[in-house]
N, C-alpha and C positions, 0 to 999 in steps of 0.2 A: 504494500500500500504506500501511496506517496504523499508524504507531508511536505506543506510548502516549509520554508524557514522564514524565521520570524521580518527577515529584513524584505523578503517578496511581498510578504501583508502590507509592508510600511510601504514600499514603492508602488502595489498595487493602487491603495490609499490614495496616494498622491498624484498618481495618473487620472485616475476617474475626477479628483480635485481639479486638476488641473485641466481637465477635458469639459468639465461644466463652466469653470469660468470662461473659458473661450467660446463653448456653445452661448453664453449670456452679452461677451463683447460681441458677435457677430451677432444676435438677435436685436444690441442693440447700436448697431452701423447699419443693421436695413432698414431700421425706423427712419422715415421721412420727416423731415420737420420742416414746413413752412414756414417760410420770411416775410410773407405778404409782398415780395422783389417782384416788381413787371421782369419777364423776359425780355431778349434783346430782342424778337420779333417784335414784341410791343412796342418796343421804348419807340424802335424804327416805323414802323407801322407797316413791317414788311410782311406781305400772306409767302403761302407755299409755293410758288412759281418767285422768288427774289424780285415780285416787280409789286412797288405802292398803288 
């Protein structure tokens, strides 16, 4: 039968630790956040063909 040794538990530990935090920085860089900014199509008053 195979037993892990004590120091796999502790790295085990700290992988999964450390794989949540990154799961939560990257849940929250896809969060979108609003400035109320016109874009620069706005600002210009340019549509989809570049012509006013």
């Amino acid at each position: 039968m195979f037993t892990p040794a004590p120091g796999l538990k502790v790295s085990l530990a700290g992988a999964e630790q450390k794989l949540a935090q990154l799961d939560a920085e990257q849940t929250q860089r896809a969060t979108v956040t609003n400035l109320e900014m016109p874009t620069f199509r706005q600002i210009t008053g340019r549509d989809s063909d570049g012509l006013a």
